[in-house]
C-alpha positions as CSV (number, residue, x, y, z in Angstrom):
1,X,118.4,84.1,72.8
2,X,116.2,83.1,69.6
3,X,115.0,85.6,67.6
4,X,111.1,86.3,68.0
5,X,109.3,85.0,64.3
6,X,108.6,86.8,61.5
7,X,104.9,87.3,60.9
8,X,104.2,86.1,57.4
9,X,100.9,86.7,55.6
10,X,99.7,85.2,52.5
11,X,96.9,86.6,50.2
12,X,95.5,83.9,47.9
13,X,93.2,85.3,44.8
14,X,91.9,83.7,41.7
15,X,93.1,84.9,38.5
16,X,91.1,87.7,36.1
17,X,88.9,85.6,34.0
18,X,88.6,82.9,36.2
19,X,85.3,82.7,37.4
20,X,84.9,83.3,41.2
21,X,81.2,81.9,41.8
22,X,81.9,82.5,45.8
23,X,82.4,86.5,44.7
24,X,79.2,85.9,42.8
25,X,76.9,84.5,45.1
26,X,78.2,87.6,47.9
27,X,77.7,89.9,45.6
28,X,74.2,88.8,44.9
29,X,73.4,88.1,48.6
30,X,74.7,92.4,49.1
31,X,72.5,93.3,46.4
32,X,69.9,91.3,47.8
33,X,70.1,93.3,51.5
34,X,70.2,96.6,49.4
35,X,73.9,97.3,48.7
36,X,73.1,97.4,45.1
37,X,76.1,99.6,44.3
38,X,78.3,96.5,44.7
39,X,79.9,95.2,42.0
40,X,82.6,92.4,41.1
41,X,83.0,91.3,44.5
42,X,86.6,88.3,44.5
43,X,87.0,86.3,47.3
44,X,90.1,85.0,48.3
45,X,92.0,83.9,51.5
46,X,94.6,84.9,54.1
47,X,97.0,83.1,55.9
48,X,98.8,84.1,58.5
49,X,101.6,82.5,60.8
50,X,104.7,83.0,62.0
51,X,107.9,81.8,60.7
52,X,111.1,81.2,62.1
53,X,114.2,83.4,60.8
54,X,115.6,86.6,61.0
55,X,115.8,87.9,57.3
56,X,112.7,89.0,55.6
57,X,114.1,88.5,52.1
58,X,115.2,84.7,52.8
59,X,111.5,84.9,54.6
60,X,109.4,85.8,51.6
61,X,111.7,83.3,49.2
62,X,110.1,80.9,51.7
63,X,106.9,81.8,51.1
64,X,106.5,82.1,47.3
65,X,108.1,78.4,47.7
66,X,105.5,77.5,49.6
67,X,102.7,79.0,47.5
68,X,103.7,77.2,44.4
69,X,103.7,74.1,46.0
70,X,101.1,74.0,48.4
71,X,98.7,77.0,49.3
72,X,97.8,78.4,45.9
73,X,96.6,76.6,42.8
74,X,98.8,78.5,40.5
75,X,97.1,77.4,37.2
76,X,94.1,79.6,38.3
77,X,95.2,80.9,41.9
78,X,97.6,84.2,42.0
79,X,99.6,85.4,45.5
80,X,100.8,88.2,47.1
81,X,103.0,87.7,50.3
82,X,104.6,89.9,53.0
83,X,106.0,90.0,55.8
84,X,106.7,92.4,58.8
């Protein structure tokens, strides 16, 4: 019998410093509706999938492998993973 996935998630957020115009133009569009008390809003992303394999360590080796190569610009881009 396989082994049911491992859910992996992926946070993908751009560096301090690095200017996050997205974060601005939120922030701006809050302030906007009268949320005026928000401040230095960051966007970023999330991925989520599931991932075949039974040990969570091997898992998340996986997953910073993948990040450096393909789902986070690393020059600007940091990442957090996990998985359950």
């Amino acid at each position: 019998m396989k082994a049911p996935p491992l859910k992996a998630k992926v946070h993908v957020f751009l560096k301090p410093g690095v200017l996050d115009v997205q974060g601005k133009a939120v922030e701006g569009a809050l302030h906007g509706l009268g949320w005026d008390g928000v401040a230095n809003v960051r966007v970023g992303k999330l991925l989520e999938f599931d991932l075949d394999g039974s040990d969570p360590e091997a898992a998340k080796g996986e997953l910073k492998a993948m990040c450096e190569k393909l789902l986070a610009n690393t020059v600007i881009e940091s990442y957090k993973v996990e998985v359950a």
